[in-house]
Backbone as CSV, one residue per row, in Angstrom:
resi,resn,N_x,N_y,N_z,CA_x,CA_y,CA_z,C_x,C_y,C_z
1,UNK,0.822,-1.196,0.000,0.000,0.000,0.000,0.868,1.262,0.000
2,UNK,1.539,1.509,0.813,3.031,2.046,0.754,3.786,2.832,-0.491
3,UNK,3.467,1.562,-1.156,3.939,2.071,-2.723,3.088,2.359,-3.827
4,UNK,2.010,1.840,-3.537,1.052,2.633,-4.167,0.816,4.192,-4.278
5,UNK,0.669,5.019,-2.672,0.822,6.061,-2.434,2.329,6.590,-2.543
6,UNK,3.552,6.142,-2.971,4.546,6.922,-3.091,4.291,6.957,-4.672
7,UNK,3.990,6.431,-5.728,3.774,6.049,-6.952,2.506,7.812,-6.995
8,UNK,1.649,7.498,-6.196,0.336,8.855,-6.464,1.255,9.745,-6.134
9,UNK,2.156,9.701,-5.338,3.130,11.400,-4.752,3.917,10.963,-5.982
10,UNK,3.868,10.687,-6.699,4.973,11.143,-7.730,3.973,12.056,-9.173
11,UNK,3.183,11.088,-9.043,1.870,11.153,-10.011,1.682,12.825,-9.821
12,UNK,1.271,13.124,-8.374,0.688,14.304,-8.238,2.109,15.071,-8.370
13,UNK,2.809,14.690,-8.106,4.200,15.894,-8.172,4.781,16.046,-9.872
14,UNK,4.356,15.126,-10.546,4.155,15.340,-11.655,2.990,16.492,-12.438
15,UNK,1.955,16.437,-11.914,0.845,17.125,-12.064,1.215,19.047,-11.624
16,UNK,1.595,18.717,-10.348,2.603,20.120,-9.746,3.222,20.719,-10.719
17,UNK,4.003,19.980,-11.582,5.450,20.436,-12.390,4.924,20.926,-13.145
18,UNK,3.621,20.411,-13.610,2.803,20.862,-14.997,2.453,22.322,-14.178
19,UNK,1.603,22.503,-13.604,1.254,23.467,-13.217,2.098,24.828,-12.589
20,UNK,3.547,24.277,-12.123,4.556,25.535,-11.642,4.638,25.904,-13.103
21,UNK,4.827,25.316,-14.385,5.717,25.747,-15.399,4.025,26.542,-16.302
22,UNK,3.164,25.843,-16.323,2.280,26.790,-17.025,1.834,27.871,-16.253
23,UNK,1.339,27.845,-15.343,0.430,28.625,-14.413,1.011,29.681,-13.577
24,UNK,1.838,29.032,-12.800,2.440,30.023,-11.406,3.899,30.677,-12.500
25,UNK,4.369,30.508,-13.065,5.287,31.234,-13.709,5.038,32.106,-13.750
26,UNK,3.546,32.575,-14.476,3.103,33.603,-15.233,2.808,34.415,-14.004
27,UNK,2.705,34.299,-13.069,2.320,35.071,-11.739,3.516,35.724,-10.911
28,UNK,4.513,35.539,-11.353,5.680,35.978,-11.197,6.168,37.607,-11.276
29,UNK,5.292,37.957,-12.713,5.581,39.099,-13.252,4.851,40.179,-12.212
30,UNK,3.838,39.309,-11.466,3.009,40.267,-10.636,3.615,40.357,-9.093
31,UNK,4.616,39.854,-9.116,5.047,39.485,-7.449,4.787,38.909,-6.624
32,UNK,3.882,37.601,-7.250,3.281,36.542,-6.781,4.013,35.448,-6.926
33,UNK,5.092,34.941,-5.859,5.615,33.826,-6.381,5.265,32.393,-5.640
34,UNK,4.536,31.650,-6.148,4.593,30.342,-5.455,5.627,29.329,-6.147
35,UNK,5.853,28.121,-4.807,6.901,27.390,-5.037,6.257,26.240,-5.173
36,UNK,4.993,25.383,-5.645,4.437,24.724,-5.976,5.124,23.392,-5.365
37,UNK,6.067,23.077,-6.266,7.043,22.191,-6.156,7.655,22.030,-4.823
38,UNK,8.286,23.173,-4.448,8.842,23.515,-3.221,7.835,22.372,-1.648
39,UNK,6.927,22.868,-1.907,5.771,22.559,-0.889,5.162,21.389,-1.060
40,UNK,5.233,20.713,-1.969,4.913,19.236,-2.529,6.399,18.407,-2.083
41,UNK,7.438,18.953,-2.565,8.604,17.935,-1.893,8.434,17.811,-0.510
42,UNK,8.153,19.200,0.383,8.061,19.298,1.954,6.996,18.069,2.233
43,UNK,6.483,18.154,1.746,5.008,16.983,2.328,5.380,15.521,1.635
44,UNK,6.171,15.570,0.380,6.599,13.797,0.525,7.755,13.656,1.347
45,UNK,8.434,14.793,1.585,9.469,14.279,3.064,8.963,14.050,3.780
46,UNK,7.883,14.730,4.371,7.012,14.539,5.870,6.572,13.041,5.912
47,UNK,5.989,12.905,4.974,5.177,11.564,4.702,5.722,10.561,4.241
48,UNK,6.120,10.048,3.494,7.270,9.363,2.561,8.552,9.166,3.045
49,UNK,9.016,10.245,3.686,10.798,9.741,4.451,11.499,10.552,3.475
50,UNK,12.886,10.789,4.230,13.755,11.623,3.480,14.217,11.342,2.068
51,UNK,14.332,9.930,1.886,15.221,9.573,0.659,14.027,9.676,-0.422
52,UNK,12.917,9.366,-0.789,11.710,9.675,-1.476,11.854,11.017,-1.602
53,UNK,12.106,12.377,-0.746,11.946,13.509,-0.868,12.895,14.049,-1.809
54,UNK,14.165,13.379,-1.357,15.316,13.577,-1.825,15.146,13.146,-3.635
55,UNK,14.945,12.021,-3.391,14.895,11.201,-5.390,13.485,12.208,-5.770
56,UNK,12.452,12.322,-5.672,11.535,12.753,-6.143,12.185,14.489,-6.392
57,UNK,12.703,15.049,-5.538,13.631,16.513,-5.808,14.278,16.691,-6.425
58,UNK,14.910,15.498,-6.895,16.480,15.865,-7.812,15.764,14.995,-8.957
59,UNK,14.916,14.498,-9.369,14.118,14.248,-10.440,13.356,15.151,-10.916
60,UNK,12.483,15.951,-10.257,11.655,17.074,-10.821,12.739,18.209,-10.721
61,UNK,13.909,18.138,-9.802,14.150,19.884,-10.334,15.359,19.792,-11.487
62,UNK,15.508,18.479,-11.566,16.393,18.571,-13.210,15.229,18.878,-14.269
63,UNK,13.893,17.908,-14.052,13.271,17.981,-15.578,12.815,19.648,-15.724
64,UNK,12.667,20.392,-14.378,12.429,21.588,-14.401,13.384,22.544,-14.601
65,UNK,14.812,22.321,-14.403,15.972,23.378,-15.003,15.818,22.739,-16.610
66,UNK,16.057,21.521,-16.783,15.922,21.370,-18.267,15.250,21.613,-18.987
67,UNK,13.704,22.091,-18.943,13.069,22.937,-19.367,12.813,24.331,-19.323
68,UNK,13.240,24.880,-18.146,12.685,26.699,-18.037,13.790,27.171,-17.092
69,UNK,15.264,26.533,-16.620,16.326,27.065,-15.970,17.027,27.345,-16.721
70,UNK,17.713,28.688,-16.069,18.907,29.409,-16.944,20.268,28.438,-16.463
71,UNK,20.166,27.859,-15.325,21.502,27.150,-14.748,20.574,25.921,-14.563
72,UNK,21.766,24.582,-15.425,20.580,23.265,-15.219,21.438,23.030,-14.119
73,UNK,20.831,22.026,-12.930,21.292,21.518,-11.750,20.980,22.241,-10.604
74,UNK,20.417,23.658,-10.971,20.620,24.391,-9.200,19.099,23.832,-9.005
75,UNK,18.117,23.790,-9.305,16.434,23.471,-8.642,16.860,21.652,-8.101
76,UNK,17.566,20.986,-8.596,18.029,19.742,-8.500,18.505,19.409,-7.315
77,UNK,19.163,20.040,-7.297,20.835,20.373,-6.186,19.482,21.013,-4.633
78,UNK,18.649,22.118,-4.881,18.089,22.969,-4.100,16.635,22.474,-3.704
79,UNK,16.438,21.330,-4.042,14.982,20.757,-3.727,15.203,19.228,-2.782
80,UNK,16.418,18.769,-3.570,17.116,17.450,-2.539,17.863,18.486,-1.161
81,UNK,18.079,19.330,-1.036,18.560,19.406,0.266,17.245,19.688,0.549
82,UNK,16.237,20.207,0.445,14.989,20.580,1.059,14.931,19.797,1.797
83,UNK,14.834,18.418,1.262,14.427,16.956,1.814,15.128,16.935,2.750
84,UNK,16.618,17.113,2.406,17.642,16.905,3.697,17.487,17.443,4.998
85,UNK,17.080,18.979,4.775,16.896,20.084,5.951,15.657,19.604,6.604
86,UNK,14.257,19.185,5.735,13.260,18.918,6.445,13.198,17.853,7.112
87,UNK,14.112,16.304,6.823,14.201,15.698,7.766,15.644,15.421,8.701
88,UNK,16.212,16.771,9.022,16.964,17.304,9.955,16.000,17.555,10.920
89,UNK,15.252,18.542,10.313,14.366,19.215,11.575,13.717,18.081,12.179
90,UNK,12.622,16.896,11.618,11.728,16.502,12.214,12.763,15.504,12.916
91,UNK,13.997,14.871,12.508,15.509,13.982,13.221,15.232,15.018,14.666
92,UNK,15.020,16.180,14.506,15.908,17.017,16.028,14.261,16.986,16.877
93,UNK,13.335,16.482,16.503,12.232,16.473,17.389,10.678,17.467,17.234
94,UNK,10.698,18.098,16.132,9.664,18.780,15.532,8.472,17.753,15.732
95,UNK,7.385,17.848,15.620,6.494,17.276,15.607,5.301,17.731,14.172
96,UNK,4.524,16.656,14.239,3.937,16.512,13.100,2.509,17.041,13.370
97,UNK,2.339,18.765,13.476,1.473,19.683,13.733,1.343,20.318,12.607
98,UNK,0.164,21.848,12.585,0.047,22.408,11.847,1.304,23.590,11.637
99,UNK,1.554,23.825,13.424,2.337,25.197,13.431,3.623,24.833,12.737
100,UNK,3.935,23.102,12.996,5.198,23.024,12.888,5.404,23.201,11.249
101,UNK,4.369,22.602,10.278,4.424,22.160,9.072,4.607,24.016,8.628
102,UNK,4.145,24.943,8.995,3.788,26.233,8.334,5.427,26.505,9.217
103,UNK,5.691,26.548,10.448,7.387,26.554,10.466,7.985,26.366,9.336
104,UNK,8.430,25.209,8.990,8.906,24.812,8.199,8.823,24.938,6.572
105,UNK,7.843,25.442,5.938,7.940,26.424,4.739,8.342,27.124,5.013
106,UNK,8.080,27.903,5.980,8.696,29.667,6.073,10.037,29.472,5.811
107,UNK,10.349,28.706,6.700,12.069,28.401,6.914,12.847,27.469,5.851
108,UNK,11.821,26.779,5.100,12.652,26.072,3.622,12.447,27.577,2.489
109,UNK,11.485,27.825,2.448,11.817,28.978,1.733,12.214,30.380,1.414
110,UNK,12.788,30.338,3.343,13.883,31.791,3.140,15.276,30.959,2.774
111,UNK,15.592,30.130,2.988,16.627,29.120,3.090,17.042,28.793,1.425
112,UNK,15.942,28.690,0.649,16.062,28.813,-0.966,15.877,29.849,-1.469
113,UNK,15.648,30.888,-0.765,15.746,31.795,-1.928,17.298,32.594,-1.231
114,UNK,17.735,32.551,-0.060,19.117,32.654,-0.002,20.127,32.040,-0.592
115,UNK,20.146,30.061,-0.968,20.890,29.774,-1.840,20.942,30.451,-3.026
116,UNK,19.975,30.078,-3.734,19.660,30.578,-5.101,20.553,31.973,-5.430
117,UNK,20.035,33.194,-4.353,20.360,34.142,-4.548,22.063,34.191,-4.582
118,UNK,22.123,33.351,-3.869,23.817,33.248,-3.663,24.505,32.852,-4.893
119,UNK,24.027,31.218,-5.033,24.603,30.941,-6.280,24.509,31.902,-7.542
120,UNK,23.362,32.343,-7.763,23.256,33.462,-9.187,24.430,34.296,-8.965
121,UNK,24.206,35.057,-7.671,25.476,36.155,-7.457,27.473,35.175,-7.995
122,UNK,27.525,34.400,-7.606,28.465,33.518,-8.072,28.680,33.335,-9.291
123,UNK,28.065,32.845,-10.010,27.851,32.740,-11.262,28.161,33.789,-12.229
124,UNK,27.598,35.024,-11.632,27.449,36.457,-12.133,26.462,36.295,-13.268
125,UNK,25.622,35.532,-12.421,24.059,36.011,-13.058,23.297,36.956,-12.478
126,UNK,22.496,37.878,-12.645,21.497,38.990,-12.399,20.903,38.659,-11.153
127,UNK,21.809,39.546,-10.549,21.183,39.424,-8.252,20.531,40.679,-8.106
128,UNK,19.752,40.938,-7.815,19.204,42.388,-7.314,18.767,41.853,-5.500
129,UNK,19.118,42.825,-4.914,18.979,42.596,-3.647,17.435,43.161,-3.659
130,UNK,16.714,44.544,-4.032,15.776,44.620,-3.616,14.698,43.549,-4.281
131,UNK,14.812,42.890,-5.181,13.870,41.586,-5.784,13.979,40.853,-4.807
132,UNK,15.568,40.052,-4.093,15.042,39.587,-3.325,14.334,39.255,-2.052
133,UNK,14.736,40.906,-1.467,14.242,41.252,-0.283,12.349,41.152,-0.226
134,UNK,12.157,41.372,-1.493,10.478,41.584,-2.155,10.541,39.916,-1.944
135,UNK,11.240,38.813,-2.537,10.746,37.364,-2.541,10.894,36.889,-0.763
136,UNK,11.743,37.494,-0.506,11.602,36.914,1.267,10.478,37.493,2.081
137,UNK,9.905,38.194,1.349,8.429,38.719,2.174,7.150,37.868,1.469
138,UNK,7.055,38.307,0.562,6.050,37.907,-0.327,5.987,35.868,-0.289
139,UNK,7.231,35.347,-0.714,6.830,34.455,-1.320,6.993,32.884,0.352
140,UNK,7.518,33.362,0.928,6.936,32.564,2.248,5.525,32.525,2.820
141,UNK,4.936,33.674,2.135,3.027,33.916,2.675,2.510,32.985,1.351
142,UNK,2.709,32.984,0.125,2.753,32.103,-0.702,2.687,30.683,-0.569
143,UNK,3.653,30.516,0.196,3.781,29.101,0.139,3.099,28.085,1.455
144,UNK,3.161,29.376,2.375,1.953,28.676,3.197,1.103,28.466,3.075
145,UNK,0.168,29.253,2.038,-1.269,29.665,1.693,-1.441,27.949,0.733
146,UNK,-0.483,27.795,0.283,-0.125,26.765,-1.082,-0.478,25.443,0.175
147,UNK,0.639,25.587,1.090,0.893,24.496,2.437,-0.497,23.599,2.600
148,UNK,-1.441,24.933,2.841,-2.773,24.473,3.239,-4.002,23.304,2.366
149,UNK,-3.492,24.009,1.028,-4.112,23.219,-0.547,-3.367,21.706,-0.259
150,UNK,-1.843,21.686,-0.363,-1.609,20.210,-0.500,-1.075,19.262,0.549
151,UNK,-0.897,19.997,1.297,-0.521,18.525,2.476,-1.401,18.193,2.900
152,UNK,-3.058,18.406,3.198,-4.238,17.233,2.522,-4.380,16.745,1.808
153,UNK,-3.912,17.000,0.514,-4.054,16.192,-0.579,-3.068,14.968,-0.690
154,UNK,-1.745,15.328,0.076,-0.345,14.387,0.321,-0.717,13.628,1.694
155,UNK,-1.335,13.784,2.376,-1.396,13.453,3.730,-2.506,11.991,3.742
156,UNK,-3.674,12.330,3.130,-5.086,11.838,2.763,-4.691,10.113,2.542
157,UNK,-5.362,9.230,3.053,-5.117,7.852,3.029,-3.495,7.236,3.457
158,UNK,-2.778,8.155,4.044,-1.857,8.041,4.791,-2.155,7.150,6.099
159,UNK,-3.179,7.715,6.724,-3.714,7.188,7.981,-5.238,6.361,8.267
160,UNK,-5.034,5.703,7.028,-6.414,4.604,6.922,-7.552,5.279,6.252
161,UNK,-7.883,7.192,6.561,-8.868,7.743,6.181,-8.971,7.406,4.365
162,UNK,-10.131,7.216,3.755,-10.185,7.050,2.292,-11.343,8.037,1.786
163,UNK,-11.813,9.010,2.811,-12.426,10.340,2.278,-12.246,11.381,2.394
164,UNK,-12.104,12.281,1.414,-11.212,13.294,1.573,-12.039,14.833,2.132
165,UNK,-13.454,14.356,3.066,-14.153,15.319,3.232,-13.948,15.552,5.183
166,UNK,-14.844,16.433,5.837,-14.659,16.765,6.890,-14.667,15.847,8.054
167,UNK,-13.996,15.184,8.841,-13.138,13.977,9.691,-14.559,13.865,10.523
168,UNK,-14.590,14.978,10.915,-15.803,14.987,12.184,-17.010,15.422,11.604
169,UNK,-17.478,14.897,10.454,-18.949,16.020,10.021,-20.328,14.574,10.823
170,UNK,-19.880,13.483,11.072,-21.153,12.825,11.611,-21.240,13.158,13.011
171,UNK,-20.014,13.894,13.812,-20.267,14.203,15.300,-21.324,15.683,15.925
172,UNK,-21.528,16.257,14.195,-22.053,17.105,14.859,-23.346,17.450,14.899
């Protein structure tokens, strides 16, 4: 059963990829940045275990530099440590809450957009500090808002439940 649901987290993280590259791209120009992807790896680490987070990261963020990255390998390189960092944290005793899960975007995605920013600056690709000062505000409220959409959808038949509607609606 196990693998059935790591097989649907790939399925749906496939589905994600489609949607960061058509959809949320285009929202970019407005200062809307979601990390689609970003927040879908966080929840097959949570759920799935680190090394799933890890292979499923460095699989989607190659097919995603190889299609729409100016540098192939950094989304690759920057989505497998996600995995790494997120199961650091839950290794050091985090617990498997709401506050903790919305922790932990905030903090994977000031954490990537500091690499990123770093590596570009390295590279001597195009760094603007005030863009990114604008993505460390903006795009952590983003990705929580995102948080809320899919780690029910990643979470769901994890724990025996097989409906994806309100847990307690016959108690009340």
């Amino acid at each position: 059963m196990k693998t059935f649901f790591r097989i649907l987290h790939f399925f749906i993280l496939i589905i994600c990829l489609l949607m960061q590259i058509v959809f949320f791209e285009n929202l970019k120009s407005f200062s809307v940045d979601f990390d689609l992807i970003m927040v879908v790896i966080i929840a097959i680490t949570l759920f799935d275990g680190v090394f799933w987070g890890m292979l499923f990261g460095f699989i989607v963020g190659m097919v995603l530099d190889l299609m729409v990255g100016s540098m192939v390998g950094i989304s690759a390189f920057v989505y497998s440590m996600n995995a790494i960092v997120v199961g650091r944290l839950i290794a050091a005793g985090f617990r498997y809450r709401l506050l903790t899960y919305s922790f932990i975007v905030f903090l994977i995605t000031e954490i990537n957009i500091l690499i990123v920013s770093l590596i570009r600056y390295l590279f001597n690709f195009d760094s603007n500090i005030l863009r990114m000062g604008l993505e460390m505000v903006t795009k952590p409220i983003c990705n929580i808002i995102l948080m809320f959409i899919i780690f029910p959808v990643i979470s769901s038949g994890m724990k025996g439940e097989t409906e994806f509607g309100l847990k307690y609606k016959d108690k009340i």
